[in-house]
N, C-alpha and C positions, 0 to 999 in steps of 0.2 A: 551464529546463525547457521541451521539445516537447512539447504535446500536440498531436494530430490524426486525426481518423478515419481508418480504411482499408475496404476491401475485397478481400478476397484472393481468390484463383482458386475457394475451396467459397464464395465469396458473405461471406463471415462477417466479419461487422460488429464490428470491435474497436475497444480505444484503446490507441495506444501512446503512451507516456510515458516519456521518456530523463531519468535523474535523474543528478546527476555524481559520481562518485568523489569522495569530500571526503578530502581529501592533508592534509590537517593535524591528523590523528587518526589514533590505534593504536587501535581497533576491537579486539576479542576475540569470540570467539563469547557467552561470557556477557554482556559487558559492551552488546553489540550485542541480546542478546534481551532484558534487563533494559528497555535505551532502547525497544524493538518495546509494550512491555508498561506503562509509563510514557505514549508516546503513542497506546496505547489505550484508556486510562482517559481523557487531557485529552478524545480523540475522542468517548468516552462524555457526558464533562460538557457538551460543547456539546449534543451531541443534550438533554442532559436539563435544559440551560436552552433548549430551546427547547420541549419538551414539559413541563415544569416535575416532569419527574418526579427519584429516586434525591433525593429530600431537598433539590433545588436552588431555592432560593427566588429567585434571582434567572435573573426568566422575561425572556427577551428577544423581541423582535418577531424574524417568519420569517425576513427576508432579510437582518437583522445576525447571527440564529442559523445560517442557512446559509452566511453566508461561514466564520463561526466552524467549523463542521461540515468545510467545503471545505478549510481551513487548517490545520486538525489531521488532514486524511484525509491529507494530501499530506504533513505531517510522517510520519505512519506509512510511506505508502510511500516517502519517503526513507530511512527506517531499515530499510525491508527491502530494498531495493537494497544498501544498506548491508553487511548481513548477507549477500547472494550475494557481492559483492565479496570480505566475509570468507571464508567457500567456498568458492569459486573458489582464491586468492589463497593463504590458508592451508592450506587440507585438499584439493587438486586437484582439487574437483567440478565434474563437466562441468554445467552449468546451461543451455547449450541443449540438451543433450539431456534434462535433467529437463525443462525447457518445452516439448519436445514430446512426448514422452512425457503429461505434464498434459493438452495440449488434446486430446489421441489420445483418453486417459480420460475429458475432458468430454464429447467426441463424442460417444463410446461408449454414455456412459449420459442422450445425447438431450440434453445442455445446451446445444449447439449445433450449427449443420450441419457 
């Protein structure tokens, strides 16, 4: 996995994150949003052992609870790369032109320059 700041030509400050194709799996659209949705809840339980909230009684210190936090964020966005792949690959959706269409929209309504 790359991560790395950039700056592009309107100034705007992003992260891009190249996640890789996993070739040793048949993906489905369900089967791909079920996992999106699986590691959204583990992503939940760390936040909530570290704010000791959702009934979790075991509270951890900040910075074992943010790697926790960091490591289930990065599972989710593996699973939705994932899911473009499936997209892409099965149903012919162009997904750069949804990506820029999106940051057009964020633009748009002032989320970023």
């Amino acid at each position: 996995m790359i991560i790395k700041n950039e700056l592009s030509e309107a100034l705007l400050v992003s992260k891009t994150v190249t996640l890789p194709r996993l070739n040793r799996l048949s993906p489905s659209l369900e089967s791909t949003a079920l996992k999106i949705m699986e590691e959204s809840g583990e992503l939940a339980q760390a936040i909530g052992k570290l704010r000791g909230l959702s009934g979790e009684r075991q509270r951890l210190e900040e910075e074992e609870a943010m790697q926790m936090v960091a490591r289930e964020l990065v599972d989710v966005a593996q699973t939705a790369v994932t899911m473009m792949f499936v997209l892409e690959e099965q149903y012919g959706i162009d997904l750069e032109g949804i990506l820029k269409d999106h940051i057009t929209k964020l633009r748009q309504k002032g989320y970023c320059d």
